[in-house]
N, CA, C and O atoms as CSV, one atom per row, in Angstrom:
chain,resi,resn,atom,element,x,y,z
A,1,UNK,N,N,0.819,-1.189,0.000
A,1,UNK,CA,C,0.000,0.000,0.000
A,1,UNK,C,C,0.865,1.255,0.000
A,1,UNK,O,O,0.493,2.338,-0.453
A,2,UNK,N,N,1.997,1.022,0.524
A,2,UNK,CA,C,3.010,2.239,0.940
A,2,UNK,C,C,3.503,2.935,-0.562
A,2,UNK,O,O,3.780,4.107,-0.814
A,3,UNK,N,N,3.494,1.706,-1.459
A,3,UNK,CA,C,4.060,1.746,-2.608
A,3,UNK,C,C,3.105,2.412,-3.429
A,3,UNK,O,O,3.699,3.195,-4.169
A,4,UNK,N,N,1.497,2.432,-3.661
A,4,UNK,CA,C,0.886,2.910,-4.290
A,4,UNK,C,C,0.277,4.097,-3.764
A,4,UNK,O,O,-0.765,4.587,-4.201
A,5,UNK,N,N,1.059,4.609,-2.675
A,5,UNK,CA,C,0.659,6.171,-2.031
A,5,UNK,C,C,1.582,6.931,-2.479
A,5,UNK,O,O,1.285,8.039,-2.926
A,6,UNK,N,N,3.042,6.434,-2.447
A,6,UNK,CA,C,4.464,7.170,-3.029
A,6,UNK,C,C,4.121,7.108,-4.511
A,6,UNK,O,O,4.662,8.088,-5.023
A,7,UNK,N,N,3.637,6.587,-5.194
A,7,UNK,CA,C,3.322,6.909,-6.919
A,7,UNK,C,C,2.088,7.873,-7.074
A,7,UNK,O,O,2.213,9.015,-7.515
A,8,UNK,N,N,1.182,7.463,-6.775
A,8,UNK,CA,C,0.477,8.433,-6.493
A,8,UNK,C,C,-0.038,9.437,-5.828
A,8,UNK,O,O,-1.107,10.044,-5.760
A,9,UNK,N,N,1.498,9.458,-5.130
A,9,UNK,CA,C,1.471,11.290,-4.295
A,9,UNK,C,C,0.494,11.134,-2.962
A,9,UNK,O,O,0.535,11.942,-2.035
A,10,UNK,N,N,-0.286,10.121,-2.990
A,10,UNK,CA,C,-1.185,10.209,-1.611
A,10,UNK,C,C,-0.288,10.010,-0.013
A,10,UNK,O,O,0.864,10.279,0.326
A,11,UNK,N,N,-1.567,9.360,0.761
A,11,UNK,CA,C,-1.128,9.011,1.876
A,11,UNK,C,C,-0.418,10.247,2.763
A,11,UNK,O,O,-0.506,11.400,2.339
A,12,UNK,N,N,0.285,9.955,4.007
A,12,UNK,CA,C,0.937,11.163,4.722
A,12,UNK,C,C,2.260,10.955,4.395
A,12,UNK,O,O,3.045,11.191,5.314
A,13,UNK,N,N,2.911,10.443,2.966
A,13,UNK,CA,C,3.997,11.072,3.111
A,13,UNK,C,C,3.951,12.018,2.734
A,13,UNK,O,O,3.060,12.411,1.981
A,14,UNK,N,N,5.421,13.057,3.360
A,14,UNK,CA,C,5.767,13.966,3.597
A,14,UNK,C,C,6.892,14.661,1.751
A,14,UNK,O,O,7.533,15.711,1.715
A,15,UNK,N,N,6.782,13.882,0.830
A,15,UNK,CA,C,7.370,14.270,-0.374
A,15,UNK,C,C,6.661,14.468,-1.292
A,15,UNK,O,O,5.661,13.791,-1.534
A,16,UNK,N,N,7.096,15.530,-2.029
A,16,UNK,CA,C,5.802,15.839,-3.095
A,16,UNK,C,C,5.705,14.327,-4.081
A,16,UNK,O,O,6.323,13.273,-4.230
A,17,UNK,N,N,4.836,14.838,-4.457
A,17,UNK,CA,C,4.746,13.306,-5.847
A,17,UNK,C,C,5.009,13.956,-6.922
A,17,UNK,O,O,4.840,15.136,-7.229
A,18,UNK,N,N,5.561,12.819,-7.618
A,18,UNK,CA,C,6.221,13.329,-9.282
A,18,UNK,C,C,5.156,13.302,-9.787
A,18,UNK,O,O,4.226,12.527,-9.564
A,19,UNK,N,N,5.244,14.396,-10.709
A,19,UNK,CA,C,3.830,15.150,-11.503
A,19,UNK,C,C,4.569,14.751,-12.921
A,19,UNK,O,O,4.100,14.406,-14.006
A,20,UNK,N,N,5.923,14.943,-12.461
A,20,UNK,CA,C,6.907,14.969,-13.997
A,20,UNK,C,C,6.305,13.684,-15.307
A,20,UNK,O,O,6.101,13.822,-16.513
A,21,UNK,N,N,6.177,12.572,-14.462
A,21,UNK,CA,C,5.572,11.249,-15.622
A,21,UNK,C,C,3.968,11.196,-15.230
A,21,UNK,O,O,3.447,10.090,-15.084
A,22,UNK,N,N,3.035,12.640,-15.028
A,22,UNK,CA,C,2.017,11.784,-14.535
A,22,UNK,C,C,1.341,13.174,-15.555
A,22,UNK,O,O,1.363,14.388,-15.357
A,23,UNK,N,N,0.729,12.287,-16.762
A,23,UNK,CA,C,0.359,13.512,-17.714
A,23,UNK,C,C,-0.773,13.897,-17.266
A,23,UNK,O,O,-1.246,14.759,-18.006
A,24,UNK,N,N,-1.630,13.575,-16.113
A,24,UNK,CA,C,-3.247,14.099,-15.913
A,24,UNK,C,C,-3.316,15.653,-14.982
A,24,UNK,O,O,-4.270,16.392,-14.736
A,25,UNK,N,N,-1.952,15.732,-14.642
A,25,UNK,CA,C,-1.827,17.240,-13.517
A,25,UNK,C,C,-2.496,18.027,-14.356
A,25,UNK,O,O,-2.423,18.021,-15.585
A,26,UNK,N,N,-3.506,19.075,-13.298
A,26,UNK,CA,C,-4.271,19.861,-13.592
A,26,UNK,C,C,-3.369,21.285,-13.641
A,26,UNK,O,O,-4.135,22.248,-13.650
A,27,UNK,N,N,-1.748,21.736,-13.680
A,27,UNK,CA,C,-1.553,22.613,-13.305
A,27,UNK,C,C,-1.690,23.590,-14.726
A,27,UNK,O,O,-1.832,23.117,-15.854
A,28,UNK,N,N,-1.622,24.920,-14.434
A,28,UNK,CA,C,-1.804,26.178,-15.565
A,28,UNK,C,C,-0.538,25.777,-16.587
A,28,UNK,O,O,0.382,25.087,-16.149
A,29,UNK,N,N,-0.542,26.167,-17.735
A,29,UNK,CA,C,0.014,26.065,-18.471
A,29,UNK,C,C,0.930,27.571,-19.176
A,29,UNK,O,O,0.176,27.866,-20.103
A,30,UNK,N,N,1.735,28.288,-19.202
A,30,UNK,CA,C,2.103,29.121,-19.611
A,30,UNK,C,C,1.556,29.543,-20.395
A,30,UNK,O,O,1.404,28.661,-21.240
A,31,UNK,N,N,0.852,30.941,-20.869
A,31,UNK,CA,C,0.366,31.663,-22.218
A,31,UNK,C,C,1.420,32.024,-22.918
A,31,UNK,O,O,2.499,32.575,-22.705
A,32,UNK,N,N,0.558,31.359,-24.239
A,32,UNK,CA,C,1.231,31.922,-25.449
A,32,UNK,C,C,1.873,33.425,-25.795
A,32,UNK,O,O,1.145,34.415,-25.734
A,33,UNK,N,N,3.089,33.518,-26.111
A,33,UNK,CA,C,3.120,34.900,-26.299
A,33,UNK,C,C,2.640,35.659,-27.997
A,33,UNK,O,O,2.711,36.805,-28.439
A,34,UNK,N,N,2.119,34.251,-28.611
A,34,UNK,CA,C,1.136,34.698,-29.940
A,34,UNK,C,C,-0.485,35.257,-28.958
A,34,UNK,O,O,-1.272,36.083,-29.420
A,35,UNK,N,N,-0.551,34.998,-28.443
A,35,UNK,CA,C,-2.368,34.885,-27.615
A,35,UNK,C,C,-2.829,36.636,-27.301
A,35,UNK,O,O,-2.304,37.405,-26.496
A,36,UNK,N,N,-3.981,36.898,-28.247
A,36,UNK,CA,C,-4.147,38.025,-27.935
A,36,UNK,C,C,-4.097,38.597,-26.274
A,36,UNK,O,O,-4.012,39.824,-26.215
A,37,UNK,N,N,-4.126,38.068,-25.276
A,37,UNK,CA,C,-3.737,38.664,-24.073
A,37,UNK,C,C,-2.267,38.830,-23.674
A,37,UNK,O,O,-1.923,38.575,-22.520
A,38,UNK,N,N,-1.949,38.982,-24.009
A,38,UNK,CA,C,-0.135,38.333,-23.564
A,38,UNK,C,C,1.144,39.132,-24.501
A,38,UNK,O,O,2.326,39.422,-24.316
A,39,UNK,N,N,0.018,39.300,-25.717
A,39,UNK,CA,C,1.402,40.003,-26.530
A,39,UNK,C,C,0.993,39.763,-27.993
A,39,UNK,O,O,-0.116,39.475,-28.445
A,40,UNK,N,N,2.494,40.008,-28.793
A,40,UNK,CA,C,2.134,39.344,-29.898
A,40,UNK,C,C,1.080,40.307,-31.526
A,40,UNK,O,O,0.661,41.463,-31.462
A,41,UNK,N,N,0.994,39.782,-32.212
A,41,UNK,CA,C,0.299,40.996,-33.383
A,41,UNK,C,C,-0.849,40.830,-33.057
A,41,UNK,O,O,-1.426,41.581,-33.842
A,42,UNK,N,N,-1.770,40.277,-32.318
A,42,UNK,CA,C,-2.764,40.151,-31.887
A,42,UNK,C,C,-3.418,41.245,-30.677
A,42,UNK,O,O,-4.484,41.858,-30.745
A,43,UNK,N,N,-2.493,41.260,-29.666
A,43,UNK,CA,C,-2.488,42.061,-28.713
A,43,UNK,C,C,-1.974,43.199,-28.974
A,43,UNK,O,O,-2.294,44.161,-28.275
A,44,UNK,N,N,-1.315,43.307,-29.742
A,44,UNK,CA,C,-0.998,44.564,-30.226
A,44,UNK,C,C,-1.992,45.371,-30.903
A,44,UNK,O,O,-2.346,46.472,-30.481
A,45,UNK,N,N,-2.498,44.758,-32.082
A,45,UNK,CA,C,-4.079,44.962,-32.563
A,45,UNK,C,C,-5.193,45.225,-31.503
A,45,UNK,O,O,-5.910,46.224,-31.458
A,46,UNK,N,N,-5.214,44.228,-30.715
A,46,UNK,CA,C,-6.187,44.629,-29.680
A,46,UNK,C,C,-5.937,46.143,-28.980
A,46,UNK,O,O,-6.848,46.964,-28.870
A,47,UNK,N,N,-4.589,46.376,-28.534
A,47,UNK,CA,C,-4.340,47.520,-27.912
A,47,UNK,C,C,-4.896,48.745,-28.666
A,47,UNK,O,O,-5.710,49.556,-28.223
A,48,UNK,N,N,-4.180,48.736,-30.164
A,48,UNK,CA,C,-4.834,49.504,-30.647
A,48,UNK,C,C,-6.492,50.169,-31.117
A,48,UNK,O,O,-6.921,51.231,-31.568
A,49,UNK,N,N,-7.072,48.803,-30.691
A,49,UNK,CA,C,-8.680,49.103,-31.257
A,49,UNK,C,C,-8.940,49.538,-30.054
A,49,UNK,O,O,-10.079,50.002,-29.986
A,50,UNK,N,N,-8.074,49.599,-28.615
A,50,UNK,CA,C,-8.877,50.137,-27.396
A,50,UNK,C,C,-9.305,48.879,-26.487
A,50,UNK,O,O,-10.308,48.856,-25.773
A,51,UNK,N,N,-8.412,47.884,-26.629
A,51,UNK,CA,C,-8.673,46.785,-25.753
A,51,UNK,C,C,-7.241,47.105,-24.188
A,51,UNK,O,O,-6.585,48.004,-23.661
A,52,UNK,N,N,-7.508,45.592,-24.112
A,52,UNK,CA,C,-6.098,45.420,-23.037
A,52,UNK,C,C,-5.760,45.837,-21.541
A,52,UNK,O,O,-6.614,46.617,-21.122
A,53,UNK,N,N,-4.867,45.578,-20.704
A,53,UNK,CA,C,-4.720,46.504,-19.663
A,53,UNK,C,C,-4.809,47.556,-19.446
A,53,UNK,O,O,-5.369,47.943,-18.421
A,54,UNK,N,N,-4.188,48.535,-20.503
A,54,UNK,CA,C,-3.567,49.769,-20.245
A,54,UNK,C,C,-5.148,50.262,-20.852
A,54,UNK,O,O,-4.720,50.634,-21.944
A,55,UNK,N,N,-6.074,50.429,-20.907
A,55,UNK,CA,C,-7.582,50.757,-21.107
A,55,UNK,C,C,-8.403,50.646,-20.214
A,55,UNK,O,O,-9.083,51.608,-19.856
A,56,UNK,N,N,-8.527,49.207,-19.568
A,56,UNK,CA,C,-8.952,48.945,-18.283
A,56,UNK,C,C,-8.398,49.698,-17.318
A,56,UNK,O,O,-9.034,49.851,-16.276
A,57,UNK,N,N,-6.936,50.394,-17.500
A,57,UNK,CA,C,-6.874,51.328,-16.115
A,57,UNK,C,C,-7.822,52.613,-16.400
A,57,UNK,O,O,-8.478,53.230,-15.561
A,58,UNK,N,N,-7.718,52.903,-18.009
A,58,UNK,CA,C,-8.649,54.063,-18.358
A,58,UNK,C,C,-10.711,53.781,-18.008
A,58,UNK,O,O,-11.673,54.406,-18.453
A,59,UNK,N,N,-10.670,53.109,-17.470
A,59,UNK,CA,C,-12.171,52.494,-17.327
A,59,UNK,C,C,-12.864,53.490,-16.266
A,59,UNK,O,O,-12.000,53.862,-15.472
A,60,UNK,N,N,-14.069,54.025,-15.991
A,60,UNK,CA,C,-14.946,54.669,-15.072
A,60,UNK,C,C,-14.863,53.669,-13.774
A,60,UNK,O,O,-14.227,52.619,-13.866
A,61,UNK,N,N,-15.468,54.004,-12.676
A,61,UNK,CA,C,-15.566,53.673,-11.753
A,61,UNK,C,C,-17.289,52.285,-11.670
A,61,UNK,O,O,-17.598,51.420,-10.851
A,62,UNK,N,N,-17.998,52.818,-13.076
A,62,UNK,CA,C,-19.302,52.174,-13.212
A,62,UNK,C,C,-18.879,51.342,-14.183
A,62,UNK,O,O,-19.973,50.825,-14.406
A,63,UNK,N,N,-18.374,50.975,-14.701
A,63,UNK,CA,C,-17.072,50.290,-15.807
A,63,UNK,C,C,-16.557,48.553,-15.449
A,63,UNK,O,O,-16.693,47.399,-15.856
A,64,UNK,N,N,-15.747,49.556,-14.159
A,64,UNK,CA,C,-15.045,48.787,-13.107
A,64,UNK,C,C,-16.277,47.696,-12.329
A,64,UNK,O,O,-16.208,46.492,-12.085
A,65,UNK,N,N,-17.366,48.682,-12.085
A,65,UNK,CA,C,-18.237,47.814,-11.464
A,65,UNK,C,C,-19.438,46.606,-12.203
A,65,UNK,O,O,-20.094,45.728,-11.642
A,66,UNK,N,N,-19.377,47.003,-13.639
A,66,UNK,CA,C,-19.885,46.010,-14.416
A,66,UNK,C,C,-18.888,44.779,-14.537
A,66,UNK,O,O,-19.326,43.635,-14.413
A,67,UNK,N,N,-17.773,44.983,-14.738
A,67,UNK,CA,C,-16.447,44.212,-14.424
A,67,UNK,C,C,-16.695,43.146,-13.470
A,67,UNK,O,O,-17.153,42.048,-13.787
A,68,UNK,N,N,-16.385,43.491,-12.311
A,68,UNK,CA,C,-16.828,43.284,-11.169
A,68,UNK,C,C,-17.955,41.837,-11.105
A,68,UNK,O,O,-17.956,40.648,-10.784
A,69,UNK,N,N,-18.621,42.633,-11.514
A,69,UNK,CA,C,-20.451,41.935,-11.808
A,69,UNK,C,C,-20.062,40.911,-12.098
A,69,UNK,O,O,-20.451,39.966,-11.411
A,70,UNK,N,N,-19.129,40.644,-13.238
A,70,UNK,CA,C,-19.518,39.889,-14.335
A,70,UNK,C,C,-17.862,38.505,-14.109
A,70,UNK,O,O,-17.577,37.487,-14.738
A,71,UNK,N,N,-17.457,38.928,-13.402
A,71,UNK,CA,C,-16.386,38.403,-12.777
A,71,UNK,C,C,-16.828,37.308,-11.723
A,71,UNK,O,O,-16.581,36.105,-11.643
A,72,UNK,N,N,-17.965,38.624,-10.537
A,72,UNK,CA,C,-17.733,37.335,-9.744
A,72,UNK,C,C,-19.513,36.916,-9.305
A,72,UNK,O,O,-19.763,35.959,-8.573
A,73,UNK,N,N,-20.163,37.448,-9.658
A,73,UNK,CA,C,-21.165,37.376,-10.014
A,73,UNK,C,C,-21.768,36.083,-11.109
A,73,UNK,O,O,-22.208,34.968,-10.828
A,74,UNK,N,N,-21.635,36.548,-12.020
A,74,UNK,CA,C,-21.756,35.716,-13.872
A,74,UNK,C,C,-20.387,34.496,-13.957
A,74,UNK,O,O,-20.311,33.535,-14.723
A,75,UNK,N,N,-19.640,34.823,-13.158
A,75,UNK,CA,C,-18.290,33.631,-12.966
A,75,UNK,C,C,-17.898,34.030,-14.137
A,75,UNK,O,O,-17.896,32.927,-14.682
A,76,UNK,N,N,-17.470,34.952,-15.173
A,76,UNK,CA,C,-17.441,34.616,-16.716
A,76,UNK,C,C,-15.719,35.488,-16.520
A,76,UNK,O,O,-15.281,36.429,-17.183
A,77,UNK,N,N,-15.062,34.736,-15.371
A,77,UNK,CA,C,-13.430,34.936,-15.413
A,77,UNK,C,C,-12.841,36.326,-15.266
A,77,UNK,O,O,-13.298,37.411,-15.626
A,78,UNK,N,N,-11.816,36.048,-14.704
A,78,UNK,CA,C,-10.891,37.568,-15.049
A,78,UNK,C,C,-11.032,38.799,-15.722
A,78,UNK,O,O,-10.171,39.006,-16.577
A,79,UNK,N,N,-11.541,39.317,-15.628
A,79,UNK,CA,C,-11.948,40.726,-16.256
A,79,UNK,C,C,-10.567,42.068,-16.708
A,79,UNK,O,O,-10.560,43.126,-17.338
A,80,UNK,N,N,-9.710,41.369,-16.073
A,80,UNK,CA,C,-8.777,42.697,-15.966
A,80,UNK,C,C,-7.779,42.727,-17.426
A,80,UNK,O,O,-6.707,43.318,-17.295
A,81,UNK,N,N,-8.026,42.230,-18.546
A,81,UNK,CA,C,-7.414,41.928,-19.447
A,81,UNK,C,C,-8.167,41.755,-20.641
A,81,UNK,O,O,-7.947,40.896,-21.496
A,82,UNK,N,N,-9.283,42.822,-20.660
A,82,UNK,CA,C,-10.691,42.388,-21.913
A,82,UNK,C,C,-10.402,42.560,-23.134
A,82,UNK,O,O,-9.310,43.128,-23.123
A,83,UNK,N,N,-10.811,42.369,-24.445
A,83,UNK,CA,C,-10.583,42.405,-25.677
A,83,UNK,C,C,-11.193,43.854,-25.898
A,83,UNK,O,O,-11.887,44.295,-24.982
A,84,UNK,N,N,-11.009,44.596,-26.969
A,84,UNK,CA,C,-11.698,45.907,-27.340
A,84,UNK,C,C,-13.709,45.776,-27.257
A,84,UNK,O,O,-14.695,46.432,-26.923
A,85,UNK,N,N,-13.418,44.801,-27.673
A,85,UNK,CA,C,-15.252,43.825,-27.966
A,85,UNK,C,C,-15.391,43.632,-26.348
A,85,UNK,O,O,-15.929,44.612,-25.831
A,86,UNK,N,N,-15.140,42.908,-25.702
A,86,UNK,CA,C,-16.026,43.116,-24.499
A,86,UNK,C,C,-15.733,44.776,-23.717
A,86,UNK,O,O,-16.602,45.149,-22.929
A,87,UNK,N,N,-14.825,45.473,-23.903
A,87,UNK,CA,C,-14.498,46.480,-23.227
A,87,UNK,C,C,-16.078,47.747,-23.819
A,87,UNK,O,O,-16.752,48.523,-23.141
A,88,UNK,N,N,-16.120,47.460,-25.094
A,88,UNK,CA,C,-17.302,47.934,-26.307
A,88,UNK,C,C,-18.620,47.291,-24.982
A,88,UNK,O,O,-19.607,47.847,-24.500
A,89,UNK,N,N,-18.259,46.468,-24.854
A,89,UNK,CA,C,-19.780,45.973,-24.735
A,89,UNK,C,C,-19.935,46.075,-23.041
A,89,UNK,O,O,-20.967,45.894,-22.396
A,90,UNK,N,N,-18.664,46.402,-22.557
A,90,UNK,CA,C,-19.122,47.142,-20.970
A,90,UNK,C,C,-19.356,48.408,-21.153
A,90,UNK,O,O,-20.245,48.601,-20.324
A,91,UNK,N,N,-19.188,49.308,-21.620
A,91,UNK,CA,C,-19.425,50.756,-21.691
A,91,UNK,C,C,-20.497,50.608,-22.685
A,91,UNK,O,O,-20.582,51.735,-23.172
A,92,UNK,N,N,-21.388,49.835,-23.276
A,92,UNK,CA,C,-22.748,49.959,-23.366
A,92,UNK,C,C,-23.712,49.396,-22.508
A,92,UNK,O,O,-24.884,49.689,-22.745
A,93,UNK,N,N,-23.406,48.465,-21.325
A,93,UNK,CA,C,-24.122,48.348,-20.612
A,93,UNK,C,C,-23.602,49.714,-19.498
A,93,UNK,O,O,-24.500,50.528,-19.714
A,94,UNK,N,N,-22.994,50.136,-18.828
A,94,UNK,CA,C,-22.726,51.129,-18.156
A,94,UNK,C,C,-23.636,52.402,-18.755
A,94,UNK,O,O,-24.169,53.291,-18.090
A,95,UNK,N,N,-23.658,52.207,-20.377
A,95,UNK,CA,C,-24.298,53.132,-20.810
A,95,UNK,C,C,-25.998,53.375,-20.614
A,95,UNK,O,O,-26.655,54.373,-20.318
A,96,UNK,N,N,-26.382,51.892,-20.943
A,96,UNK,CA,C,-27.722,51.374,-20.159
A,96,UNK,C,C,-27.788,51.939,-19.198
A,96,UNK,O,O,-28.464,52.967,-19.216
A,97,UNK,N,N,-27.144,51.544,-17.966
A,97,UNK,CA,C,-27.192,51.976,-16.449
A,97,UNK,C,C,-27.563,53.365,-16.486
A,97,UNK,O,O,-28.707,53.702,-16.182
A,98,UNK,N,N,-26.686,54.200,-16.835
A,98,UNK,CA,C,-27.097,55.704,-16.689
A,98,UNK,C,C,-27.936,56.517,-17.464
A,98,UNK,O,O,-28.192,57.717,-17.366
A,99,UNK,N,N,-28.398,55.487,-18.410
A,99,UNK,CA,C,-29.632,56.488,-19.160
A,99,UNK,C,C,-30.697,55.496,-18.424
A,99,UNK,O,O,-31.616,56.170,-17.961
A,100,UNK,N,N,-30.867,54.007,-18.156
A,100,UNK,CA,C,-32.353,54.037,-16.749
A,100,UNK,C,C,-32.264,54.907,-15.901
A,100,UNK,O,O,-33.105,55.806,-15.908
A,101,UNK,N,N,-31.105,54.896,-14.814
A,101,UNK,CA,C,-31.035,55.929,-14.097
A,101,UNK,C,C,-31.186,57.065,-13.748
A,101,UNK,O,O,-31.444,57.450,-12.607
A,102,UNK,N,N,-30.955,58.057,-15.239
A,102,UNK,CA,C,-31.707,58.914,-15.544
A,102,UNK,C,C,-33.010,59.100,-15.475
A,102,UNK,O,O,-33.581,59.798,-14.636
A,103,UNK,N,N,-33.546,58.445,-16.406
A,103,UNK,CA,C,-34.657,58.350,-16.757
A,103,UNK,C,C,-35.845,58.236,-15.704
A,103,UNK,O,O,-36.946,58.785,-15.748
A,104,UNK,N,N,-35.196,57.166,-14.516
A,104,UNK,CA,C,-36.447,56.724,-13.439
A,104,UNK,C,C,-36.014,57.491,-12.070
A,104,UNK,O,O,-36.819,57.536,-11.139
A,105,UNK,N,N,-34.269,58.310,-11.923
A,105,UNK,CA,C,-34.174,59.236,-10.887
A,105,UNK,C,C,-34.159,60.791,-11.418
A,105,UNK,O,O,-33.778,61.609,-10.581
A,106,UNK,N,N,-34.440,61.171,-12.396
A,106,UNK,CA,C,-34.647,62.426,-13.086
A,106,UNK,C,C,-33.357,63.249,-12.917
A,106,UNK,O,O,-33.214,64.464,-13.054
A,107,UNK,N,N,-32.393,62.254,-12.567
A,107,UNK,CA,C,-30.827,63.206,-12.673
A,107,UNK,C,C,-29.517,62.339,-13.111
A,107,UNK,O,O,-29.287,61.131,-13.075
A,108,UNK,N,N,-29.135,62.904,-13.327
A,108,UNK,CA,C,-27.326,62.460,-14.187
A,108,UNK,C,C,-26.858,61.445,-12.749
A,108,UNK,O,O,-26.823,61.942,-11.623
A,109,UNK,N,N,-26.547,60.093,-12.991
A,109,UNK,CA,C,-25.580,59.021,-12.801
A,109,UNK,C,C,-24.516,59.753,-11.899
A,109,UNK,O,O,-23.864,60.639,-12.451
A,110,UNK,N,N,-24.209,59.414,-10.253
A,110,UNK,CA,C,-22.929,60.057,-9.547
A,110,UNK,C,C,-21.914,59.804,-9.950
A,110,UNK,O,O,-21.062,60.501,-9.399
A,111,UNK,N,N,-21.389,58.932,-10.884
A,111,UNK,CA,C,-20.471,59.059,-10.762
A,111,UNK,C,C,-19.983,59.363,-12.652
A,111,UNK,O,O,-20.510,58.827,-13.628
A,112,UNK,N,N,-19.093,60.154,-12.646
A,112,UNK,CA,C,-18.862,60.733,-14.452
A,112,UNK,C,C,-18.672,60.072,-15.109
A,112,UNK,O,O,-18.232,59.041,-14.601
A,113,UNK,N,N,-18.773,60.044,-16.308
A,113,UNK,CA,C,-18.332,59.043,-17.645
A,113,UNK,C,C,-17.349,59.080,-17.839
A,113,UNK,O,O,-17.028,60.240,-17.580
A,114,UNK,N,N,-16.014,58.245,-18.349
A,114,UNK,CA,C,-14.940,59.044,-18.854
A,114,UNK,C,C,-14.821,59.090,-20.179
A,114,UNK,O,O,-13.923,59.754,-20.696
């Protein structure tokens, strides 16, 4: 039994188990540096249409909070790294937000657009 706890990493020993010959490990895999998040003519493209990190820091505070939403809320992952297309499609729901808001509190959204 001792023998099939040391191969398969179980039991209380105290040594990690080799993952090295055991192709089913669930661990992350390095991103591509072709992969539109990461780099690459892709991400570069993206940057330019208005995607990426450096946009998401440019994001509103109601922006941030659709983000948010949709992160941990909707589970629909990491938000901090969006394509131009979902970044498009948070600042039209944000946009939603403040024209109901308008509309049913008869005044401008607290916090500004950017």
């Amino acid at each position: 039994m001792d023998f099939l706890n040391k191969v398969t990493g179980g039991g209380s020993s105290n040594q990690p188990a080799d993952h090295a010959n055991n192709p089913t490990t669930n661990e992350p895999k390095p991103a591509d540096e072709s992969s539109s998040s990461s780099g690459g003519l892709m991400g570069k493209l993206n940057s330019l249409a208005g995607g990426g990190k450096e946009s998401e820091k440019k994001e509103d505070p109601l922006d941030k909070g659709v983000d948010l939403f949709q992160q941990h809320v909707l589970g629909q992952g990491d938000q901090s790294n969006e394509s131009a297309i979902e970044q498009a499609k948070d600042e039209q729901i944000s946009d939603f937000i403040r024209d109901q808001y308008k509309k049913n509190a008869g005044k401008d959204f607290p916090v500004a657009d950017k």
